[in-house]
N, CA and C atoms as a LAMMPS dump frame, in Angstrom:
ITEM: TIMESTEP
0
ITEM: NUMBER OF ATOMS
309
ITEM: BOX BOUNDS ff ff ff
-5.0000000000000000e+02 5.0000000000000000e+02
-5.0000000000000000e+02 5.0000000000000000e+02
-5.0000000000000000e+02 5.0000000000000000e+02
ITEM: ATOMS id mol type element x y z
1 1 1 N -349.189 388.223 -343.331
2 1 2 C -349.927 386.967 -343.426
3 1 3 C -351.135 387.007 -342.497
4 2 1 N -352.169 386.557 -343.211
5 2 2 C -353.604 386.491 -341.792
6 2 3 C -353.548 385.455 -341.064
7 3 1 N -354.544 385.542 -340.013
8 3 2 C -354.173 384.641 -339.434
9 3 3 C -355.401 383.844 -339.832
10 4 1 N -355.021 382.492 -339.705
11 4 2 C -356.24 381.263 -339.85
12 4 3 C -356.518 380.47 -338.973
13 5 1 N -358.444 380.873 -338.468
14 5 2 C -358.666 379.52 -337.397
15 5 3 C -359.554 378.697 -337.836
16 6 1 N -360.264 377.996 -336.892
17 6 2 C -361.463 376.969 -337.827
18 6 3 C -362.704 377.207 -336.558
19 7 1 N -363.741 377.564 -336.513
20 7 2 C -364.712 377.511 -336.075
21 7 3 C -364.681 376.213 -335.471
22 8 1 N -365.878 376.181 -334.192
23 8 2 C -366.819 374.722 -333.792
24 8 3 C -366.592 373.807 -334.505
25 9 1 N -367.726 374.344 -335.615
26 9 2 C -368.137 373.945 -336.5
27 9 3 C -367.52 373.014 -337.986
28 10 1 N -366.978 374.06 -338.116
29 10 2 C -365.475 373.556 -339.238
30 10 3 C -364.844 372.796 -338.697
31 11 1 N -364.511 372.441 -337.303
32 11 2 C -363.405 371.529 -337.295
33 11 3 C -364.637 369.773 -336.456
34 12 1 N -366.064 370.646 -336.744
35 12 2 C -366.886 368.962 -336.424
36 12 3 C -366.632 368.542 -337.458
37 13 1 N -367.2 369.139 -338.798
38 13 2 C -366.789 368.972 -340.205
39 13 3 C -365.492 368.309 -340.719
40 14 1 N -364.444 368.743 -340.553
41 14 2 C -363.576 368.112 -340.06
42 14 3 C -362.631 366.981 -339.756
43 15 1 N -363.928 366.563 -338.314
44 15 2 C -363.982 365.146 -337.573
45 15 3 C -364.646 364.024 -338.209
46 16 1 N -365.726 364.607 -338.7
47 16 2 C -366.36 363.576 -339.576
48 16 3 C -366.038 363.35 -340.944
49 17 1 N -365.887 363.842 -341.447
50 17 2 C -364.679 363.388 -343.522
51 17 3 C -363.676 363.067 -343.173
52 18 1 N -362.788 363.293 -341.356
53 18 2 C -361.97 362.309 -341.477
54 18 3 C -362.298 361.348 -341.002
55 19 1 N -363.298 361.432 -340.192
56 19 2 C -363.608 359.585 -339.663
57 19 3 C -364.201 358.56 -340.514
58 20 1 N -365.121 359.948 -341.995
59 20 2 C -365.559 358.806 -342.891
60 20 3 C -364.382 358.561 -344.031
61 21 1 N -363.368 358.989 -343.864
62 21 2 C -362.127 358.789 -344.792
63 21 3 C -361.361 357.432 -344.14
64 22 1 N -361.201 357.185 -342.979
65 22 2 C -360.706 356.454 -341.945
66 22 3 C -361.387 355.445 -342.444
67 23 1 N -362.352 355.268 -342.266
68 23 2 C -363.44 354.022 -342.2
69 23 3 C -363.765 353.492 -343.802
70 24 1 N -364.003 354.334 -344.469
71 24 2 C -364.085 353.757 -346.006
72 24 3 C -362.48 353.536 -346.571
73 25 1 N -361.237 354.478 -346.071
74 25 2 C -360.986 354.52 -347.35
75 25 3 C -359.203 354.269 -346.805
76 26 1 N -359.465 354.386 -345.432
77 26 2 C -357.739 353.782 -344.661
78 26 3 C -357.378 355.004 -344.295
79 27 1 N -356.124 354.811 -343.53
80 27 2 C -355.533 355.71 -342.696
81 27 3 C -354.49 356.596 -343.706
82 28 1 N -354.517 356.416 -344.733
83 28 2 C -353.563 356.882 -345.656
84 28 3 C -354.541 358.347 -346.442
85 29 1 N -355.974 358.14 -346.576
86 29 2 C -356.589 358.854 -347.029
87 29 3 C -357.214 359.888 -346.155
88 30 1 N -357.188 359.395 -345.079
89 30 2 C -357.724 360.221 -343.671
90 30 3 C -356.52 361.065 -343.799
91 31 1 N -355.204 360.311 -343.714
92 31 2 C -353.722 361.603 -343.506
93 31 3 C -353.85 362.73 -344.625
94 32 1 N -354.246 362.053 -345.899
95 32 2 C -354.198 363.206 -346.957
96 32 3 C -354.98 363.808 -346.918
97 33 1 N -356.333 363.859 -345.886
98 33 2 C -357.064 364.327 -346.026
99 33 3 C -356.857 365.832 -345.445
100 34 1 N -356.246 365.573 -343.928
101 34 2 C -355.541 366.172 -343.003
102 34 3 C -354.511 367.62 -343.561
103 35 1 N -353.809 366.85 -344.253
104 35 2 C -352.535 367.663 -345.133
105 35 3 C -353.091 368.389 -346.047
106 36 1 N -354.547 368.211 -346.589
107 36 2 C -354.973 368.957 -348.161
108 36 3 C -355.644 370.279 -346.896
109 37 1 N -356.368 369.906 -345.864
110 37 2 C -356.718 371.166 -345.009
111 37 3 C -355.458 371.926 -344.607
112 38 1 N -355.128 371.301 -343.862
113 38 2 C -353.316 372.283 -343.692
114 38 3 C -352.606 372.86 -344.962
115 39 1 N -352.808 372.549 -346.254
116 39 2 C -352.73 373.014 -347.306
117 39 3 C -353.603 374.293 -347.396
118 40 1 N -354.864 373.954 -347.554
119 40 2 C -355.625 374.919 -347.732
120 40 3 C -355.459 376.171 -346.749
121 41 1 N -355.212 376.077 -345.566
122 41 2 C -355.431 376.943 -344.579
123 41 3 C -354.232 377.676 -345.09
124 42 1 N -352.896 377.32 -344.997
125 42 2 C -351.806 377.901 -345.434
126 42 3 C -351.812 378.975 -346.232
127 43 1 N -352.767 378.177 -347.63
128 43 2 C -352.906 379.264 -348.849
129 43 3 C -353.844 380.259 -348.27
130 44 1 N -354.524 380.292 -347.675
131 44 2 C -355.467 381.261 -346.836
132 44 3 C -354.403 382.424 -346.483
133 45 1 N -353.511 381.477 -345.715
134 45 2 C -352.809 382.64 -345.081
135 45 3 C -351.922 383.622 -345.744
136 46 1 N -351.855 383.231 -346.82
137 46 2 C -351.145 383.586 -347.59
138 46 3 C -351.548 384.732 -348.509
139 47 1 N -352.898 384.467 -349.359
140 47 2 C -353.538 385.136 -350.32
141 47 3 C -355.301 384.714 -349.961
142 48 1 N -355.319 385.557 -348.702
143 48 2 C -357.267 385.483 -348.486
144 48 3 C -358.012 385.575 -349.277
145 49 1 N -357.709 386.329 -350.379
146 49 2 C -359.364 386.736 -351.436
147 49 3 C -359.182 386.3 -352.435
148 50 1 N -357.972 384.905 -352.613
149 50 2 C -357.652 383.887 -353.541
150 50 3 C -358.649 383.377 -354.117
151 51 1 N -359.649 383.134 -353.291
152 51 2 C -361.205 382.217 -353.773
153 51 3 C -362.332 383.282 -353.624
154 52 1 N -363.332 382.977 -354.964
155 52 2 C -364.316 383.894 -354.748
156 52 3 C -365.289 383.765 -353.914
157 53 1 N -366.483 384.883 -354.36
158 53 2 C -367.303 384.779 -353.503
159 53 3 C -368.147 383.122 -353.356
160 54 1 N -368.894 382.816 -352.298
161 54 2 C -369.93 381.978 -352.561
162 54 3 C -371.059 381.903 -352.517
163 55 1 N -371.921 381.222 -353.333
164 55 2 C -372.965 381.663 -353.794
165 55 3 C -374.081 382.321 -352.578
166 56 1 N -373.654 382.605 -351.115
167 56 2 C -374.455 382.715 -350.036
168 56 3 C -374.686 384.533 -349.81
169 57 1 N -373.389 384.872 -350.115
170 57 2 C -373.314 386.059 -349.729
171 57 3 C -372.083 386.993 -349.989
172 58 1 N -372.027 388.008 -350.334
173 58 2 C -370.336 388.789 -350.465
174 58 3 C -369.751 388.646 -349.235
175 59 1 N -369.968 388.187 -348.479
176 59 2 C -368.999 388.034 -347.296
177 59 3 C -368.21 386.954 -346.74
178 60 1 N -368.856 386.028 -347.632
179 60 2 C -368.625 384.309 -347.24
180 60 3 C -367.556 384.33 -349.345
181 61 1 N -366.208 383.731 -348.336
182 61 2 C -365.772 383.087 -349.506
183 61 3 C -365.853 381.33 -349.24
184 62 1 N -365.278 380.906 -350.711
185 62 2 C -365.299 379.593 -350.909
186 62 3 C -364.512 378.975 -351.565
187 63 1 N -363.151 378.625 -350.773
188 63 2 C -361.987 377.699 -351.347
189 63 3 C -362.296 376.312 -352.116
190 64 1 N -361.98 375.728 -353.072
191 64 2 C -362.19 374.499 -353.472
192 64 3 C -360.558 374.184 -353.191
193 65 1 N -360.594 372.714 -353.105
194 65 2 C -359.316 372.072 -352.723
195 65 3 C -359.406 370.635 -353.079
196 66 1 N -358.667 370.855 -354.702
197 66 2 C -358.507 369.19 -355.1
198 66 3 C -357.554 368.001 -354.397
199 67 1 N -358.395 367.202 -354.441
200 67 2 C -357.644 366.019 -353.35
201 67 3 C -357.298 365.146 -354.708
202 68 1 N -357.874 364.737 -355.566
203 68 2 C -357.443 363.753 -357.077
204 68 3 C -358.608 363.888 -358.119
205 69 1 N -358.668 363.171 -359.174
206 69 2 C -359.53 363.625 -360.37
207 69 3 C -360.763 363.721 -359.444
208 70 1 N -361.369 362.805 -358.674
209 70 2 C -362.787 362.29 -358.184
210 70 3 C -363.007 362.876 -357.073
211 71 1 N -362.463 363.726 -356.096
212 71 2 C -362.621 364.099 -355.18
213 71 3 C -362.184 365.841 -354.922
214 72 1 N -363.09 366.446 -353.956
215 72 2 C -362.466 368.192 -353.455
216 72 3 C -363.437 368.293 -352.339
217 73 1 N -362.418 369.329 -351.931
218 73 2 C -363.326 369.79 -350.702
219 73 3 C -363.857 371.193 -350.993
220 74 1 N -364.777 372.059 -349.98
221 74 2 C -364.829 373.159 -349.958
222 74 3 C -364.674 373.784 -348.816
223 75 1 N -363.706 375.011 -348.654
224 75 2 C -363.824 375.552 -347.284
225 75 3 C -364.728 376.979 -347.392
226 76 1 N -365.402 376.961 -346.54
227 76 2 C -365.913 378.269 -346.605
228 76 3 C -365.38 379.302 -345.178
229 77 1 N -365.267 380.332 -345.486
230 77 2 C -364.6 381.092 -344.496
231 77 3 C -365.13 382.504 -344.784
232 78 1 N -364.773 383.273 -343.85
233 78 2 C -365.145 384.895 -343.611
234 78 3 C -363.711 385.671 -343.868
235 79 1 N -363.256 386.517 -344.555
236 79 2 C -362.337 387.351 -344.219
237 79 3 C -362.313 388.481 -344.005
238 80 1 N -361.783 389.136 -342.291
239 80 2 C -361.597 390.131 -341.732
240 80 3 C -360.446 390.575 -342.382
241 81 1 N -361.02 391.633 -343.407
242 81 2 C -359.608 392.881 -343.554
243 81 3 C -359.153 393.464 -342.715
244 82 1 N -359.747 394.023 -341.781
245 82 2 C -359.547 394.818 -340.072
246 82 3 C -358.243 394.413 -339.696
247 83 1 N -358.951 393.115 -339.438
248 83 2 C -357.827 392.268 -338.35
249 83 3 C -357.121 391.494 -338.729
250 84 1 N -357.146 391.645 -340.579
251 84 2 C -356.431 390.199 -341.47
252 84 3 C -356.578 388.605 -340.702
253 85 1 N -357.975 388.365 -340.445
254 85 2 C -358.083 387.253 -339.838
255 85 3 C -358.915 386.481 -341.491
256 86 1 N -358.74 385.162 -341.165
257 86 2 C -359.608 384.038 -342.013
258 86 3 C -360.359 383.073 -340.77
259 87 1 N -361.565 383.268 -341.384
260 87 2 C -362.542 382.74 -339.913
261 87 3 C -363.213 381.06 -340.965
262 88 1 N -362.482 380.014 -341.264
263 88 2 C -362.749 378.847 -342.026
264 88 3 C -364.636 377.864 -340.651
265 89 1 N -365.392 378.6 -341.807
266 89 2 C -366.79 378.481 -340.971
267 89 3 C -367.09 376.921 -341.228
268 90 1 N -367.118 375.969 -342.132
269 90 2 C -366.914 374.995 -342.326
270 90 3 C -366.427 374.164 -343.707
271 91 1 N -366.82 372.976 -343.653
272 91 2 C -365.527 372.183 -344.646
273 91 3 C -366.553 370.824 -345.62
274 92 1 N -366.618 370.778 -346.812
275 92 2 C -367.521 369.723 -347.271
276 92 3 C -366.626 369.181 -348.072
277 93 1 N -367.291 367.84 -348.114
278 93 2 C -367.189 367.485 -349.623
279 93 3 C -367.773 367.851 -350.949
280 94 1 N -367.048 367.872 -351.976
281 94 2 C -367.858 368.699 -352.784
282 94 3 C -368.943 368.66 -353.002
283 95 1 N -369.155 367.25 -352.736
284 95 2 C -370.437 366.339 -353.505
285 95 3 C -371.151 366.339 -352.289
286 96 1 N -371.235 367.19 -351.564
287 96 2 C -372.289 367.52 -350.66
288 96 3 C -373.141 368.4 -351.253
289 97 1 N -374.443 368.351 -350.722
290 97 2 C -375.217 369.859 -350.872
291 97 3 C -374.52 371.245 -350.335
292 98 1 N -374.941 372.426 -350.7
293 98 2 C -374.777 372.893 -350.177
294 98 3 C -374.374 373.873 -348.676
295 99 1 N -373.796 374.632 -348.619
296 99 2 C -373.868 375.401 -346.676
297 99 3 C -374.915 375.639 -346.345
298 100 1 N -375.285 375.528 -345.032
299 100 2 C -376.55 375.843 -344.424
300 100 3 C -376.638 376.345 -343.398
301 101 1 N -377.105 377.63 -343.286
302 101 2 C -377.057 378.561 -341.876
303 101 3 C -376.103 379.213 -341.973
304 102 1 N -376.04 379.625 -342.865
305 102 2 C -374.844 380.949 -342.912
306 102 3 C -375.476 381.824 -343.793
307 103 1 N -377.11 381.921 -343.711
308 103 2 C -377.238 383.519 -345.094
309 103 3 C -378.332 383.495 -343.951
């Protein structure tokens, strides 16, 4: 199994979809929000090159992670074959623009 961490970065990302989950949408959606990342990371650990590439670079993959019909996230991460590490660089909503500063 690799191991999985979250960058700075990924876990400001993070802080903020859960604070704007908190604030729009209750403490119930902030928790699921919580559990669909601990989900995701899991499957990371499990099967790294599960998700393909993303559109930035062969080195950067890109998990999608359905939360319900209207909503997903994306994780983007690095995977070290070396060291079987998953390096989760940061975390959107789908319906965000794109990553930035990672090509």
């Amino acid at each position: 199994m690799a191991t999985v961490y979250l960058t700075l970065a990924a876990e400001i990302d993070i802080d903020r979809l859960s604070d704007y989950l908190q604030d729009y949408a209750g403490d119930e959606a902030a928790k699921n929000f919580a559990d669909l990342i601990e989900k995701g990371m899991s499957i990371l650990s499990e099967t790294p090159l599960l998700a393909g590439y993303s559109g930035l670079s062969n080195e950067y993959h890109e998990l999608l992670i359905r939360a319900n019909k209207k909503r997903h996230y994306r994780l983007l991460y690095e995977y070290d074959t070396v060291a079987d590490t998953v390096k989760i660089l940061a975390v959107k909503d789908a319906r965000e623009k794109g990553f930035t500063g990672f090509n």
